[in-house]
Every structure is written in C-alpha cells, then in structure tokens.
C-alpha positions in Angstrom: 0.0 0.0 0.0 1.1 3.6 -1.0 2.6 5.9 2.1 -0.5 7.7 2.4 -2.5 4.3 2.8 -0.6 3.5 5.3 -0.6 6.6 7.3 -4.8 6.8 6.7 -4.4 3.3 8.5 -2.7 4.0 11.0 -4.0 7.1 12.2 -7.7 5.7 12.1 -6.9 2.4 14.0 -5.7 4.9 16.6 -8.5 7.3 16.6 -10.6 4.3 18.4 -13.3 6.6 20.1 -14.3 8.4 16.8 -14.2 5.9 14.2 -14.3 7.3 10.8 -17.3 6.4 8.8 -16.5 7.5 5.1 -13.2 8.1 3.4 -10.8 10.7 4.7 -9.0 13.1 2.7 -4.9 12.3 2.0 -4.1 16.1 1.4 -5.9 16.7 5.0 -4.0 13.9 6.7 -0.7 14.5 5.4 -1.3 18.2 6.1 -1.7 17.4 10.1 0.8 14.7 10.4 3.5 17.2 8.9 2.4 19.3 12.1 3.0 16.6 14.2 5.5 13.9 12.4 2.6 11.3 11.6 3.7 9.5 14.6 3.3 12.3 17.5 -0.4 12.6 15.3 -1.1 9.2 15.8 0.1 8.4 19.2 -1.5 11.9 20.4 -4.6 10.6 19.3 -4.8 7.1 21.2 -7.0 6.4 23.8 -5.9 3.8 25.9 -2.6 3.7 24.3 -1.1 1.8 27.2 -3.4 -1.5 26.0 -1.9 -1.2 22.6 1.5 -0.9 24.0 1.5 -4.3 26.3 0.9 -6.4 23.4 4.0 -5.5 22.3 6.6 -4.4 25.2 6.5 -8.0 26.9 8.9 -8.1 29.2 11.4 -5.5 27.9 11.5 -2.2 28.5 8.9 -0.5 26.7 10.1 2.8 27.9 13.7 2.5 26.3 15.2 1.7 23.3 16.0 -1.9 23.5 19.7 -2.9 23.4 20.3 -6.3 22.2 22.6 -8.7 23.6 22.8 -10.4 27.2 20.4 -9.2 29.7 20.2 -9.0 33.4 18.6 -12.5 34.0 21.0 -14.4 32.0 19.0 -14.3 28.5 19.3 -12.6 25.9 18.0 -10.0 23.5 18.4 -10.8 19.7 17.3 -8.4 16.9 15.8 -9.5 13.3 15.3 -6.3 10.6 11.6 -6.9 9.1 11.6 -5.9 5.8 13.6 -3.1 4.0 13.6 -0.5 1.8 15.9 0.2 -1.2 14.4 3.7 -2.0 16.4 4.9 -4.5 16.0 2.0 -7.0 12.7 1.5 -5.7 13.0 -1.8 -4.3 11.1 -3.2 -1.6 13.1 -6.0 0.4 10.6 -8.3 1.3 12.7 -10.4 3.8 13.3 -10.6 7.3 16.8 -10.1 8.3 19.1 -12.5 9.0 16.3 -15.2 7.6 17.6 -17.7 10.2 18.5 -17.2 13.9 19.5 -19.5 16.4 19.4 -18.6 20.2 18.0 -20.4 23.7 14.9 -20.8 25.2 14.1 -18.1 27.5 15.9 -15.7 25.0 14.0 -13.0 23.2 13.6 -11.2 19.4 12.8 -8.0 19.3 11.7 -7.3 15.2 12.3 -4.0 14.4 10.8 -2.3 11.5 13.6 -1.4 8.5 10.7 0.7 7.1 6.6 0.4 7.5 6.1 -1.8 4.9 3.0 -3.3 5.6 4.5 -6.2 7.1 4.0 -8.6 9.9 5.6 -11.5 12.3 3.3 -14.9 12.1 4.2 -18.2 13.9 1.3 -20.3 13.0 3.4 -23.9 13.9 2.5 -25.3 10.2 -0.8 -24.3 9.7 -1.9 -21.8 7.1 -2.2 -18.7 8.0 -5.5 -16.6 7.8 -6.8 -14.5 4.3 -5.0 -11.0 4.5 -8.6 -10.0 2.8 -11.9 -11.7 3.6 -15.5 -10.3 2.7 -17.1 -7.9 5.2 -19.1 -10.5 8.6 -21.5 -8.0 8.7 -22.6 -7.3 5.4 -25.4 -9.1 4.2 -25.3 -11.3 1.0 -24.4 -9.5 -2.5 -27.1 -9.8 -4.8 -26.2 -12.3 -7.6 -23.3 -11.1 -9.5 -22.1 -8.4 -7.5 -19.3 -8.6 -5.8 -18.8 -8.6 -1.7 -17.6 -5.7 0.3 -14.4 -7.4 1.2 -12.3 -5.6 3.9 -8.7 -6.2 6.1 -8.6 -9.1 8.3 -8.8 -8.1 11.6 -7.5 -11.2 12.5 -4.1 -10.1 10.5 -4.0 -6.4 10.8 -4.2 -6.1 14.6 -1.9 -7.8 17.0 -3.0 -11.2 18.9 -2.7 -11.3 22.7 -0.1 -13.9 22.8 4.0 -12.8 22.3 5.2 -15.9 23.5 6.2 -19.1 21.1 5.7 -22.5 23.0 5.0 -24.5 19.5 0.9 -24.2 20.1 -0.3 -20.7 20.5 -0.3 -18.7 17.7 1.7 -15.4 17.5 0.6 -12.4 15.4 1.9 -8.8 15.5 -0.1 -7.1 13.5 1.2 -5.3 10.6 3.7 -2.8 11.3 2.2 0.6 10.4 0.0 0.1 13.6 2.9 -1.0 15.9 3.7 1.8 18.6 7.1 3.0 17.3 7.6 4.2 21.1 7.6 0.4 21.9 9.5 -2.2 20.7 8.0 -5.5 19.2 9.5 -8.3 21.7 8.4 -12.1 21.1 9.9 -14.1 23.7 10.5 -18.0 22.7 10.0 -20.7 25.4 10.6 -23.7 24.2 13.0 -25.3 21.9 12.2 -25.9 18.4 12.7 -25.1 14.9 10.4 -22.7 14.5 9.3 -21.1 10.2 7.3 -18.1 10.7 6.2 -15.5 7.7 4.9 -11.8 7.1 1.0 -12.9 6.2 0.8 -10.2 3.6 3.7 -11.1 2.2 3.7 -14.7 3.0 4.9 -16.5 -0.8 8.1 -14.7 -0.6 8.8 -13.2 3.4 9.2 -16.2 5.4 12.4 -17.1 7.6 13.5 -19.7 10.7 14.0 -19.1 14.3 16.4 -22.6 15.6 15.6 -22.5 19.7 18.2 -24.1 21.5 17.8 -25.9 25.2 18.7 -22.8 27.5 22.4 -22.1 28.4 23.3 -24.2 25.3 26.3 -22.4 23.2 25.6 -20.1 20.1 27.2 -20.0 17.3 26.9 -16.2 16.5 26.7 -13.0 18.7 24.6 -10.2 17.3 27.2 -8.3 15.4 27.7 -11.6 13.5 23.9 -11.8 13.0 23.5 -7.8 11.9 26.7 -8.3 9.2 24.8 -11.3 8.0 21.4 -9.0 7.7 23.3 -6.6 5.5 25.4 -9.0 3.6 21.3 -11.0 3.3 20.2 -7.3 1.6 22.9 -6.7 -0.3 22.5 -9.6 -2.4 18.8 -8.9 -2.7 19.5 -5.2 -3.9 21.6 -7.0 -6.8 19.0 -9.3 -7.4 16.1 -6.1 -8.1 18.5 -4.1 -10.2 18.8 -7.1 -12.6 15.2 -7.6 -12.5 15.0 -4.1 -13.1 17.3 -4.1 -15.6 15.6 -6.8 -17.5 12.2 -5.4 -18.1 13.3 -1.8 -18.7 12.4 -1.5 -22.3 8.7 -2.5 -23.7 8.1 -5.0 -26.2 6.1 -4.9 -29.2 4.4 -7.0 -31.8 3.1 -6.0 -34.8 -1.0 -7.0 -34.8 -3.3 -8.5 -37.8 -5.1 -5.0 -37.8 -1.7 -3.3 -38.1 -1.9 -1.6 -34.8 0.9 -2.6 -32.0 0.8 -4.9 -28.9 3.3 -3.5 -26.5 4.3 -5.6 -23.5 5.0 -3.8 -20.0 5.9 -4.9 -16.5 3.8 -4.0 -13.3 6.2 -5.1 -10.4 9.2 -7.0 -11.4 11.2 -9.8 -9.1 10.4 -13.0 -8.5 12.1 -13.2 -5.2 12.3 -11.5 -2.0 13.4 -8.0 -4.0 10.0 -7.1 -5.3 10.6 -3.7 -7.8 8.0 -1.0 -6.9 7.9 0.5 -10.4 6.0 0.2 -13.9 8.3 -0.6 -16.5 9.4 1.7 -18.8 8.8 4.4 -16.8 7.7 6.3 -20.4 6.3 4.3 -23.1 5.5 6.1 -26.3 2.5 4.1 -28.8 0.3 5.0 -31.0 -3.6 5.7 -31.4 -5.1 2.4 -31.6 -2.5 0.3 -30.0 -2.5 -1.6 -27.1 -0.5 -2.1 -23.9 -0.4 -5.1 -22.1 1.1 -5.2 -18.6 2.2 -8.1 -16.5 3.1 -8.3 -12.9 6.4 -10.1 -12.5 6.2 -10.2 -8.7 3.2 -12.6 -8.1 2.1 -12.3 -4.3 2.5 -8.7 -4.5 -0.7 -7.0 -6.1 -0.7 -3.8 -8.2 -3.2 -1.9 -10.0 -2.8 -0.3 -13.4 -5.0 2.9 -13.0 -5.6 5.7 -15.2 -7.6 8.7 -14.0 -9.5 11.0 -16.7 -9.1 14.9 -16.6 -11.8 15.9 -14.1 -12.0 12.7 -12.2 -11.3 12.7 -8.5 -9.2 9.4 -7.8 -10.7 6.9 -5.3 -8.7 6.2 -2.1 -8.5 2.4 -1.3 -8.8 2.1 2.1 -12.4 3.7 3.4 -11.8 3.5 7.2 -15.1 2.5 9.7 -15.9 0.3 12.3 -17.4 -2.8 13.3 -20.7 -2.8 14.9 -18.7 -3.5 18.4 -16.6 -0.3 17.6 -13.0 -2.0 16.3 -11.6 -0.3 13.5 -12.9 -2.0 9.7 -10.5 -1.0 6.9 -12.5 -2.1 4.2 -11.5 -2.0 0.2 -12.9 0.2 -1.9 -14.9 -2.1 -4.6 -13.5 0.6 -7.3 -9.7 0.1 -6.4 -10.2 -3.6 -6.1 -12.3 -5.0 -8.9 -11.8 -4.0 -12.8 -13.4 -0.8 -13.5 -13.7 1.2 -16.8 -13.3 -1.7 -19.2 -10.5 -1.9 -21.7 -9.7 1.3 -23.5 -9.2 4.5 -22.4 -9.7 8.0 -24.1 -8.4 10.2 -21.4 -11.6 10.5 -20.1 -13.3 8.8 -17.5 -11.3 6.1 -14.7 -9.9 2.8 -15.9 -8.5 0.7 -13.3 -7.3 -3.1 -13.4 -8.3 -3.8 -10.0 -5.9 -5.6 -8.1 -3.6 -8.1 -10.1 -0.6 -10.7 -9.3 -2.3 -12.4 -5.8 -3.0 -15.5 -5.8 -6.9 -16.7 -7.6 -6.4 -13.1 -9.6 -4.7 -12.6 -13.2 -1.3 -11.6 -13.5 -1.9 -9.0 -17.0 -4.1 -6.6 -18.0 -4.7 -5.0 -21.3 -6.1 -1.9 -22.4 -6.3 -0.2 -25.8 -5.7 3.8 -26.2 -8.0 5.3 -29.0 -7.2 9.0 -27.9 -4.0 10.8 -28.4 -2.2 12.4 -24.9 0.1 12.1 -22.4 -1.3 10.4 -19.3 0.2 9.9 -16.3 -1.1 6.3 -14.7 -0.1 4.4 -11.6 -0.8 1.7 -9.0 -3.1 2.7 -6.6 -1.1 0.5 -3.7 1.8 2.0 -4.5 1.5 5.0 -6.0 -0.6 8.4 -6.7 -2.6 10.1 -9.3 0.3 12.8 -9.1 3.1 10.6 -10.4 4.7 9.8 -7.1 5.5 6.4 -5.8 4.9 3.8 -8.4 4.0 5.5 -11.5 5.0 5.7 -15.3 3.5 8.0 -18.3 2.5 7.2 -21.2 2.3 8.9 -25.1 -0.6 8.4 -27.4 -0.1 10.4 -30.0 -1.1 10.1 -33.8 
C-alpha cells in the first residue's frame, strides 16, 4: 500500500473513540501529520494507548530503546530487521533479516521495523495462515453477480494477545504501520524448536526460521555476527532487483493483424524477495489504436494499473469505519479492487485493473488507447494520481 495508505491506516486504527465512517482526505492527513511527524499525530490521538503498547513491550523495557545482547537474567536480546527498503532504486526488500537465527529458550527477538512496509511476524506452527482480505461479517449477502464488500482481516492487521512461542499458541503482531514505534515488538520464545514463521501479507516470498536451542546451550553467533549477516542478506537482494530491473526496462512490441501494435509492459518485477516497486518503462510512447499489455512479474504482490481521466477525482482504497462492536474495519474500496472502466481509455473517465498478481487473480491486464495524450497512470497500492511512488507516463499520439 502507497505511504499515504498507510498513514490513513494508521491514524484511524488509533483514533478508536471516533471511528471514521467514510473516506478521509490524504491532502488533509498528510497536512496534520506534517504538524505533528505522523507519529506524535497518531500516538496523540490514542486512547488507551497503554493497552496497545503491552501487546508489544513484553517483558522488555517498553520505555527504552531496546539494546540487544545479554540481559540481566541471564537471556538474551536478539534483533531480526523486518523488511527493508531500497528507495532509491525503488526496491522493496521483502525479507526478514538475518532469515535464520539460532538462540536459547528463554531468549528474546525483538523485530524491528527497516521501514513500515505493511509487514508482519506470524508463527502459526504449520498451519496456514489466515486471508489478508476476507469479505465484510457483517454485510449481508451480495445480490447475484455483485461482488462482496471485502475488507482487512482483523485477525491479521491487529496484533493477537499472545507474544510468547511454545509450539501451540499462535503469534501475530499485526502489521507494522499500527505497531507503537515508542515500543518495541518483543516475542519471547520458550521452548526449543525449529520454529518457520512468515509476514502474512507477504507470505509467498517473506518467510524465515528461528532454531531455539535448550537454554544455556552455546551459540554459534553474537549479534554483530547476525546484523553483518542481515546486510550481507540485503545486499544480495539489492543486486538481485536491479537485474530484474534491468531486464524489463524496455517495452516489447508485436506487430497486430489489424496493423496496430501490442506492447508488452511490466507491473512489479522480481520473483524473489526483491520485489521492484515500479512500472516498467517508466515512459512508453505508442500510438492511437494500440494496445498495452502489462504483467506483474512479482506474483504475491498486487498492483493496480490505474488511469484517472481529466476531471475525475481518484478513489482512495482504504475507506476507514468500524465494526458494529466499535474495532476499526478498513474495508476496500470495490472501485480500487475490482476491474473498472473496461479496456480502453480515451483520457476521459477512470480505468482501473483492479488488483492483479495475488494468488486466484490474473497476473496481465490489457487496455487499448483510441485518444491521443500524455497520461500519467499508476498503481493505486503503491503510487498516486500525481506521479509519485509507483508510477509511469504514457504517449498516445497520432
């Protein structure tokens, strides 16, 4: 999700007396949270922040920074990087960092946020973890053919009331944009084990290992070892999105029967854990009458290809509410998510691909240009109307 996604997120779960009942305006919230820092806005905001806090602080200092390494009852405090970001060649890092750790029962992780990525910590012990996305509990049936009101897991988004791994009860943080960044997300391990845990949005690519040793037991690697692993682990995945980068930089094209052109375009690119947050080319120059065709490369990771007509307003994604026992609903809005607008564009009107590349959706979308202009498009999750984030132009001309 784009930064101002996040931020509407965040600030709403945190405004838990005065849920918001329709969409709220980016320009509005980015305005107040430059006042503020976006953080100051949300935590000032918070009733009952201390709540929100014990899920995470466990039993290490929520007040301080946390210091990793041996603490005073003989444990110790380990750190593991979720996620990263490579902003400058716009690639998302979709890994946790190192991907394996091995430390003793009684010992601690504390997962620190590279960047809010929309990201979270799940140890489900081998069962599947729940749908990032499920259709709305409390919204009766869809007549036939539409589609349901589908909205964020609140069983993902919002941290469980268990931070301690035994092997049977679950452990879920949340996703990161609502953690406190006053407190530190500790999960405290118990019980030795081999333990695979993933980031549920995330979950075909960001998964790593935690190895839990009997306590006392020797380790092989201190945390300097570990934190020179972590940036060795990135470094390699940096290489890995400029090649992918590299590789779908330039647009194909084949010639069609009706002698327009078929150009081929990539939405997302990486296969791995270095997902690239850009449309490839960044400029594309065709015709009147020809097509583009774009394909997501990173499947897992959704993106929309979205064009917004002179005039239009563009629709936000997430419309912010509440259940009827007052928790925060994020729910998606039906025109970000499903196809809208068809399959040509005239630079008028809204086209939009809906979401593309997860799992049960297509990976391409194709839409023919029958008016000559130069429009700037983008992916709603990622980008803006505006050109910011992860967004391209393209040329029709005659």
């Amino acid at each position: 999700m784009n930064r101002s996604n996040l931020n509407l997120m965040r600030s709403t779960y945190l405004t838990t007396t005065k849920p918001a009942t329709q969409t709220l305006d980016r320009r509005s919230l980015l305005k107040a949270g430059g006042a503020l820092g976006l953080t100051g806005l949300a935590l000032a905001l918070l009733p009952g922040s201390r709540n929100f806090a014990s899920a995470h602080s466990n039993h290490q200092d929520a007040a301080g920074s946390p210091v990793p390494g041996p603490q005073a009852d003989g444990t110790n405090l380990w750190k593991v990087q979720v996620g990263n970001m490579d902003m400058e060649n716009k690639l998302d890092l979709q890994g946790f960092f190192p991907g394996e750790i091995t430390i003793n029962a009684g010992d601690q992780i504390w997962f620190a946020e590279g960047m809010p990525g929309f990201h979270s910590v799940y140890f489900g012990y081998g069962a599947e973890p729940p749908a990032l996305i499920v259709p709305d509990p409390e919204q009766a049936s869809p007549e036939a053919g539409a589609p349901p009101q589908m909205v964020l897991n609140p069983a993902v988004a919002f941290p469980g009331p268990n931070m301690v791994v035994d092997g049977v009860n679950v452990v879920n943080t949340g996703v990161d944009i609502l953690w406190d960044p006053a407190v530190p997300t500790v999960v405290t391990f118990s019980t030795p084990g081999t333990y695979e845990y993933v980031c549920v949005p995330h979950q075909s690519v960001m998964r790593a290992t935690v190895i839990v040793q009997e306590a006392g037991s020797e380790l092989p690697m201190d945390q300097a070892g570990y934190d020179a692993l972590a940036q060795e682990q990135m470094a390699v995945l940096v290489e890995e999105g400029l090649a992918a980068t590299a590789e779908y930089a330039e647009a194909t094209a084949e010639e069609q029967a009706d002698g327009s052109t078929l150009w081929t375009a990539a939405a997302g690119a990486g296969e791995g854990q270095a997902r690239v947050m850009q449309i490839l080319p960044n400029e594309l120059e065709i015709k009147v009458g020809d097509s583009v065709k774009w394909i997501n490369y990173s499947i897992g990771e959704p993106h929309t290809v979205t064009f917004v007509g002179e005039g239009e307003t563009p629709p936000e994604d997430i419309m912010p509410g509440a259940f009827a026992d007052g928790s925060p609903k994020f729910a998606i809005n039906p025109m970000t998510l499903f196809p809208q607008g068809g399959n040509s564009f005239d630079g008028t009107g809204y086209l939009n691909s809906g979401y593309f590349g997860l799992p049960g959706t297509p990976t391409e979308f194709t839409a023919t240009f029958t008016a000559p202009g130069e429009y700037i498009y983008y992916c709603i999750l990622h980008g803006d109307a505006e050109g910011g984030g992860m967004a391209a132009t393209l040329r029709v001309v005659e």
